[in-house]
Rosetta silent file (secondary structure, phi, psi, omega in degrees, C-alpha in Angstrom):
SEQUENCE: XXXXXXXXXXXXXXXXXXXXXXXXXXXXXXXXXXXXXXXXXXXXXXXXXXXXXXXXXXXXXXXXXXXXXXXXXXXXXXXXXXXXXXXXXXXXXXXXXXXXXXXXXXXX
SCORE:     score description
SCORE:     0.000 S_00000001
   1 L     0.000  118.429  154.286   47.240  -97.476  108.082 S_00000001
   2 L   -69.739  130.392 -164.721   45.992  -94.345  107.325 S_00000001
   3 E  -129.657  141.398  179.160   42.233  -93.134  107.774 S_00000001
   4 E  -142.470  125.531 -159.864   39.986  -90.054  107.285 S_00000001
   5 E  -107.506  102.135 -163.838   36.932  -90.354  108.160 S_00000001
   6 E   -86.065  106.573  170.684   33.766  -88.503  106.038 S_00000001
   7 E   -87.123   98.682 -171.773   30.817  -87.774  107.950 S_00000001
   8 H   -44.199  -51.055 -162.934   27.684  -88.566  105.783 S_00000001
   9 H   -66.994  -19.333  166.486   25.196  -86.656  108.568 S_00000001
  10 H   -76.410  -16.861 -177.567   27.286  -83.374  107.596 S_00000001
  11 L  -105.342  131.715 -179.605   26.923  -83.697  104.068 S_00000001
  12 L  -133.251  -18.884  164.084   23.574  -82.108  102.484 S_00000001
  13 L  -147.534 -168.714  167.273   24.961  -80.686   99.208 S_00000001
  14 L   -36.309  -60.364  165.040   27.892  -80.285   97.151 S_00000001
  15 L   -15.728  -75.950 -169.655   28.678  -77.468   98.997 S_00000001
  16 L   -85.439   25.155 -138.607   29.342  -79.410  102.533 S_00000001
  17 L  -135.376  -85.231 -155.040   30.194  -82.332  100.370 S_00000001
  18 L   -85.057    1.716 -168.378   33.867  -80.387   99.367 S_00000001
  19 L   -95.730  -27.607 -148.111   33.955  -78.045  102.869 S_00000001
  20 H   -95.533  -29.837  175.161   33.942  -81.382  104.755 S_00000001
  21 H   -66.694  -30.722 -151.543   36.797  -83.502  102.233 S_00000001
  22 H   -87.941  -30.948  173.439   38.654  -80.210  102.004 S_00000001
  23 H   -75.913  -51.219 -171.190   39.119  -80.161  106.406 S_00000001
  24 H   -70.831  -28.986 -176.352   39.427  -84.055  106.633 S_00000001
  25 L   -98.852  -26.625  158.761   41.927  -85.028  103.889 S_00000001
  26 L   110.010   20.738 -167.308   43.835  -81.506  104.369 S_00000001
  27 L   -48.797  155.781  169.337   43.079  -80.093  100.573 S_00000001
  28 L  -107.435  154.217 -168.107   45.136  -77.051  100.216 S_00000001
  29 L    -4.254  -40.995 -168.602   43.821  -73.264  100.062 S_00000001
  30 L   -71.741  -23.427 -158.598   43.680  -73.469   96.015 S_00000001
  31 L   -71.252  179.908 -148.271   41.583  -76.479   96.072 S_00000001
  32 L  -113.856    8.730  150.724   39.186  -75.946   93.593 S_00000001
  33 L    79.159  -23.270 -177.264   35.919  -77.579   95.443 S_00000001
  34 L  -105.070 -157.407  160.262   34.945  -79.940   92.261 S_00000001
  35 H   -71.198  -59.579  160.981   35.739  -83.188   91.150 S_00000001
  36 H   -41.609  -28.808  161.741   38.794  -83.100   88.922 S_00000001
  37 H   -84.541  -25.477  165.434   40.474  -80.830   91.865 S_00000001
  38 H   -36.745  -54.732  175.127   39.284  -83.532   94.097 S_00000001
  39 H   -46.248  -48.487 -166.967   41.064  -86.264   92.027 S_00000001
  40 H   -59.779  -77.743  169.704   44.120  -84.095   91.451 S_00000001
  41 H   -19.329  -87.428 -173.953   44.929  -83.734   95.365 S_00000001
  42 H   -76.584   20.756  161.871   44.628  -87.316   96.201 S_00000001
  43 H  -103.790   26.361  168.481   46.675  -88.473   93.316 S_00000001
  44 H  -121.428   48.976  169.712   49.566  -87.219   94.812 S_00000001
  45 L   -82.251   12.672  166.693   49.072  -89.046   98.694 S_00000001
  46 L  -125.456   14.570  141.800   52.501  -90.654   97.939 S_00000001
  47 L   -75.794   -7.356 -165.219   54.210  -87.999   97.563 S_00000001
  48 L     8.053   83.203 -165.650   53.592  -85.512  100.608 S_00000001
  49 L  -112.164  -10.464  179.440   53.785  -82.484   98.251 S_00000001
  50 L    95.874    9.462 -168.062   50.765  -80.651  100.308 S_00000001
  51 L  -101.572    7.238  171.319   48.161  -81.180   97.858 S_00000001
  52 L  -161.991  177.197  152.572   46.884  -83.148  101.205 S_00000001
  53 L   -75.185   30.375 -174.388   47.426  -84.209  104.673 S_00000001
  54 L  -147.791  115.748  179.508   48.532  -87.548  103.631 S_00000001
  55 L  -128.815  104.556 -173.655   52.058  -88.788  102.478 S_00000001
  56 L   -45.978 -156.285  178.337   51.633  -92.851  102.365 S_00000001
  57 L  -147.557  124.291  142.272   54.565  -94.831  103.198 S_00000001
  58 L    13.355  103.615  153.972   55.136  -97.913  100.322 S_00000001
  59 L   115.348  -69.781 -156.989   52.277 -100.298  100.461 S_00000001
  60 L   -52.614  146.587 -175.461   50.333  -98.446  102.705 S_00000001
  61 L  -138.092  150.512 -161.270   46.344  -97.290  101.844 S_00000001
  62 E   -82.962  123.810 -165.356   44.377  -94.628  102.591 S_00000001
  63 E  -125.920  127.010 -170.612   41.255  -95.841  103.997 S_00000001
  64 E  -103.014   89.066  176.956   38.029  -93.498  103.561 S_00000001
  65 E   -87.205  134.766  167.357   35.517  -94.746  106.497 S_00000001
  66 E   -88.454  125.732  177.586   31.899  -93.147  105.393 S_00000001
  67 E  -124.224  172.925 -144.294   30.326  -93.117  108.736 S_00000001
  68 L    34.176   34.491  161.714   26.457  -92.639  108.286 S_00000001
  69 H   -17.807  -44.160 -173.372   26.955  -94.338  105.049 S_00000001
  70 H  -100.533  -20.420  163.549   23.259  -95.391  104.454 S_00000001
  71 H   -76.889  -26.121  143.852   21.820  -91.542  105.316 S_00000001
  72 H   -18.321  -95.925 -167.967   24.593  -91.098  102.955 S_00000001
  73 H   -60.509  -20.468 -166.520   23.527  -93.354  100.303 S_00000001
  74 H   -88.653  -57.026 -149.343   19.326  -92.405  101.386 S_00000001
  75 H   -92.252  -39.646 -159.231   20.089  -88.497  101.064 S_00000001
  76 L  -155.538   67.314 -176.021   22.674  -87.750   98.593 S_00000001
  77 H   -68.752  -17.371 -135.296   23.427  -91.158   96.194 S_00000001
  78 H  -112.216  -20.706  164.589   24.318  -88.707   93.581 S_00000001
  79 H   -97.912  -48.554  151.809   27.258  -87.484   95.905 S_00000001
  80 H   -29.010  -41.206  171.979   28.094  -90.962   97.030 S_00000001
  81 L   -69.735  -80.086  157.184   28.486  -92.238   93.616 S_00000001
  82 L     8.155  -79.969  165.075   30.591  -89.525   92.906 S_00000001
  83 L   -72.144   25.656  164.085   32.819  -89.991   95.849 S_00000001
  84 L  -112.077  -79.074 -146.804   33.097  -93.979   94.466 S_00000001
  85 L   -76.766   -7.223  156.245   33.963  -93.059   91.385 S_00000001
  86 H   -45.156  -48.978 -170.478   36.488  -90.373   91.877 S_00000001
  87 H   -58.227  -93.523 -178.051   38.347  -92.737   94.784 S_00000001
  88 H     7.561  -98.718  149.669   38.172  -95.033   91.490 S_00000001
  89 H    -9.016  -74.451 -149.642   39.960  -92.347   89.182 S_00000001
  90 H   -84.361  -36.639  174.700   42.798  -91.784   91.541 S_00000001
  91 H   -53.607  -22.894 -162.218   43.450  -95.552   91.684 S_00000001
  92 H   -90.612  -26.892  169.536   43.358  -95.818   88.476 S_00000001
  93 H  -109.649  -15.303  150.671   46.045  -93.645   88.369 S_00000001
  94 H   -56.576  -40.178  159.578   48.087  -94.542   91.009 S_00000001
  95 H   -38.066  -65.048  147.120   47.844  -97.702   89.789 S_00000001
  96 H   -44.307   -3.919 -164.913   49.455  -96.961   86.704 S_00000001
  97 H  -138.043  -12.629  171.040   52.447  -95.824   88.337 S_00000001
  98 H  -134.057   11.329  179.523   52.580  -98.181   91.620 S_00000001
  99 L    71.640  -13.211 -175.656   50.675 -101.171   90.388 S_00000001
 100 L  -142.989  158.947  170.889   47.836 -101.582   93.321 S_00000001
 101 L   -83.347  139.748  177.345   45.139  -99.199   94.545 S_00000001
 102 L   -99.343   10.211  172.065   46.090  -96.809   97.331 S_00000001
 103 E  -136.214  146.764  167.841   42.480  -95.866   98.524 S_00000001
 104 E  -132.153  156.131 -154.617   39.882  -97.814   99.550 S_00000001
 105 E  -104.189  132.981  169.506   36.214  -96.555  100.576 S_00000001
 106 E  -117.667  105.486  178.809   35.400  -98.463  104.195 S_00000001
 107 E   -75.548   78.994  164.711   31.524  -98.035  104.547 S_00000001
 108 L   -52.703    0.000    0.000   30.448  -97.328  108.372 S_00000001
């Protein structure tokens, strides 16, 4: 199973919000730091085209552990939501095209 793990106590804005997804999930030079390049990236993680560090295998899901989750959710709900409903978004489109979701948010 794959896992990348988002460290809530590092994130304080947007800012460290897209420097810290952009090291852990492997975005590449281009990405473009908001949400819609966010989306874009991990709706190719079955493909291992480079738009991440992650090329599933069949079946297999992407597992997002939030560790500090609740200074997460205390400090910056407004990026937390955000980072539910994008992971949402890309399911939604994977989904269309493999039938199940390939990410799931694991709260630590």
């Amino acid at each position: 199973m794959a896992r990348v793990r988002i460290d809530g106590s590092a994130i304080v804005d947007w800012d460290s919000f897209h420097t810290v997804c952009a090291k852990e999930f492997g975005f590449p030079d281009f990405y473009g730091r908001n949400g819609n390049a966010w989306i874009d990236c991990l709706s190719y993680i079955d493909t291992g085209d480079g738009m991440s560090r992650f090329a599933l295998e069949p079946g297999e899901v992407l597992w997002i552990e939030e560790a500090d989750s609740e200074l997460l959710r205390q400090s910056q709900p407004e990026i937390l939501a955000a980072l539910t409903d994008w992971t949402n978004c890309v399911n939604e489109r994977l989904d269309q095209t493999e039938g199940r979701a390939r990410i799931e948010i694991v709260p630590l």
